[in-house]
N, C-alpha and C positions, 0 to 999 in steps of 0.2 A: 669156637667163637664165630657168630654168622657175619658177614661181611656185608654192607651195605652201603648207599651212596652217601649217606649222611656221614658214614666212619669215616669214609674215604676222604670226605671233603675234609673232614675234621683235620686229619693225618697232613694232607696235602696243606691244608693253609697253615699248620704248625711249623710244617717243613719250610714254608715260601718265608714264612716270618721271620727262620732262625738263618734263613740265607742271605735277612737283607731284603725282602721284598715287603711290599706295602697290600698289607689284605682292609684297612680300612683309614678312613685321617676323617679325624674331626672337624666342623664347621668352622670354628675358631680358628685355626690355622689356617685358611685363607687369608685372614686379614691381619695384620701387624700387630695383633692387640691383646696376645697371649699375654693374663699380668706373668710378670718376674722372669720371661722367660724371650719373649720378641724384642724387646730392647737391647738384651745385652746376649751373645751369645754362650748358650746356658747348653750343658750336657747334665743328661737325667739318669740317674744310674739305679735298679734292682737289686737287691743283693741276698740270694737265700744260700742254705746249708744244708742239704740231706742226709742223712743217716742209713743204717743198714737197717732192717730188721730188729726188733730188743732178741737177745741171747746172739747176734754174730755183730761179736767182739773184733773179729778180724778182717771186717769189711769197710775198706774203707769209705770216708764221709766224702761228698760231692758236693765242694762249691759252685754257687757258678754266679754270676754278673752278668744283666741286660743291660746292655747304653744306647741312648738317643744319636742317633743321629741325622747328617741332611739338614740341618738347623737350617730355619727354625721349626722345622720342623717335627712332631713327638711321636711320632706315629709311626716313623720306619726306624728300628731300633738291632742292632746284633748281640749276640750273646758269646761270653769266653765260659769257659770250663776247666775245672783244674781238680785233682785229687788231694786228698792230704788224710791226716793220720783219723785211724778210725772214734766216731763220737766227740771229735773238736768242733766245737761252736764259733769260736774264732777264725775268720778267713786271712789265713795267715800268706798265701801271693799273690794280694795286693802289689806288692813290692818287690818283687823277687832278686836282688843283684848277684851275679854268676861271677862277674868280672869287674873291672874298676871302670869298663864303661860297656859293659852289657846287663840289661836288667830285662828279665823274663816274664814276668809277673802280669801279671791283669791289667792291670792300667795302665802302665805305656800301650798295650796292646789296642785297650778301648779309644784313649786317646789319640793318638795315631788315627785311627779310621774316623772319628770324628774330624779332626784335623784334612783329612783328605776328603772327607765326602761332604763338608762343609765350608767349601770355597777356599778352604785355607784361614778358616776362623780356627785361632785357640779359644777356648772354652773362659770366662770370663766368670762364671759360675759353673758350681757343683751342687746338684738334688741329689739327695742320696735316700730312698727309701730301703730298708732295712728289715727283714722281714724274718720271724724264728728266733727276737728276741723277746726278753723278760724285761721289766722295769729295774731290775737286780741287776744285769747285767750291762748295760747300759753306759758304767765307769769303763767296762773291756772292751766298750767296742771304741770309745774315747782312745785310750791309751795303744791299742794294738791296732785297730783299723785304720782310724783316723790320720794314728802318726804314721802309718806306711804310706798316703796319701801323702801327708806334708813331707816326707822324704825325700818320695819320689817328685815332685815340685821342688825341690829344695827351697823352701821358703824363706825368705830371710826376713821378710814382715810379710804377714798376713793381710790382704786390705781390708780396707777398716768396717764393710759387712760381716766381717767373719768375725771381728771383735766384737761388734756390736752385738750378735746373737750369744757369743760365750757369755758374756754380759748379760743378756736375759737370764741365763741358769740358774735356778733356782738351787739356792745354798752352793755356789759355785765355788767359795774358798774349804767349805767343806769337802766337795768333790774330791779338789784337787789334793787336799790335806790326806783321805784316806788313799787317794791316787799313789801317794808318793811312799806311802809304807808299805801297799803292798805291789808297786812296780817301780821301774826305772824312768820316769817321766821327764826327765830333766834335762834332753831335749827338749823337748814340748814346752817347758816351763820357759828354760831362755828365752825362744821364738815369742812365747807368750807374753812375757815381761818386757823384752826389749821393744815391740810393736807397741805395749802399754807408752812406754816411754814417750814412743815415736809423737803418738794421737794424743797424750796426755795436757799439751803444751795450748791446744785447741778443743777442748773437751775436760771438762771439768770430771766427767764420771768414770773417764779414762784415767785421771790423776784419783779418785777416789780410790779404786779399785786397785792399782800398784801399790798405793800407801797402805792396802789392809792387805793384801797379799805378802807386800813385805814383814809385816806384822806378824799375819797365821800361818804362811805356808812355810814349812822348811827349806829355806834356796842355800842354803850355807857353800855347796858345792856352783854356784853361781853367782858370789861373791865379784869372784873379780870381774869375769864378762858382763855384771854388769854394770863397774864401775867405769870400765873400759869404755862400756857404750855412753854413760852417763857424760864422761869426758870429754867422747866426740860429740855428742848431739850440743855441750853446752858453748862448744869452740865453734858449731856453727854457728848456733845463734848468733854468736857475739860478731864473727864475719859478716852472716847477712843483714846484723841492723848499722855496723859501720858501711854497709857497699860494696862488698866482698864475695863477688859470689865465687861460685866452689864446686 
């Protein structure tokens, strides 16, 4: 392989990039006016999977995760890496918990240095660009990705941008219908359901969407949590229009 100044540069500004340094920033990022991303601070996240070779079976696949950081800035960005079982398509630590208060996995890791290189901004938003899937697949990365994400967050409602896009999903009780026969979502669905509640009360299309969910999706195993929730949400109200606050 002949060696040349163009390689070299190539190799070197790969290397400066994955260290954290800055090989280029867009015009736009001077001025405050990035849409979805300058106003609220937003980490921007990569996410590919690679494989071995076809016929080695025994190699394992390489995840790896780019994240933004330096907000608001998108242009100096680091990268985690992790190995996992050979030919999975699913990036399974995302989330990784070791102990009952240690978690190894990708995203505390991204997070974290966002969190530090960015004045001490938590992230406010999530871009998740996703790359090395199929339209087929699409339900897996919902169910396995996603919820290692809301895990590790431990969400207990969502805010209501995130509802608001699940809500776009085209045939979304369908999603979630075949979701639940062939995985365990039910996590997901509480989070889901009980956040419906929350917005329902101010939001007409929030209460639409619970009442057909209740209808087509199977929550049987979600019964009670969310009569439970049902019962506190409706004890508030009745407090805060006596004067009650709480």
């Amino acid at each position: 392989m002949r060696v040349n100044d163009q390689y070299l540069t190539n190799v070197l500004l790969k290397i400066n990039a994955k260290l954290g340094g800055l090989n280029s920033m867009l015009c736009v990022e001077h001025s405050p006016s990035l849409p979805h991303v300058s106003k609220a601070p937003t980490i921007i996240l990569g996410m590919d999977v690679s494989h071995g070779s076809p016929g080695q079976s025994d190699i394992p696949s390489i995840d790896a995760v780019v994240s933004s950081r330096h907000w608001p800035l998108i242009s100096r960005y680091r990268a985690s890496v992790r190995t996992q079982s050979p030919k999975v398509e699913m990036i399974d630590s995302l989330f990784k918990k070791v102990s009952d208060t240690e978690d190894e996995g990708i995203m505390r890791e991204l997070l974290l240095d966002f969190y530090t290189s960015s004045a001490k901004h938590k992230p406010d938003q999530i871009i998740i660009f996703r790359d090395g899937m199929s339209e087929s697949q699409f339900n897996q990365v919902l169910n396995i990705e996603l919820d290692q994400i809301i895990e590790l967050q431990y969400v207990e409602v969502p805010p209501k941008k995130v509802v608001d896009i699940l809500k776009e999903i085209r045939d979304l009780l369908g999603v979630l219908s075949r979701l639940t026969k062939e995985f365990n979502v039910d996590k997901f669905l509480g989070v889901f359901l009980e956040s419906l509640m929350d917005y329902s009360h101010g939001d007409d299309l929030c209460l639409k969407l619970l009442l057909s969910m209740i209808k087509a999706v199977p929550i049987n195993v979600l019964v009670g949590r969310l009569v439970t929730k049902l019962l506190s949400t409706c004890m508030k109200l009745t407090k805060k229009r006596k004067g009650i606050i709480i």
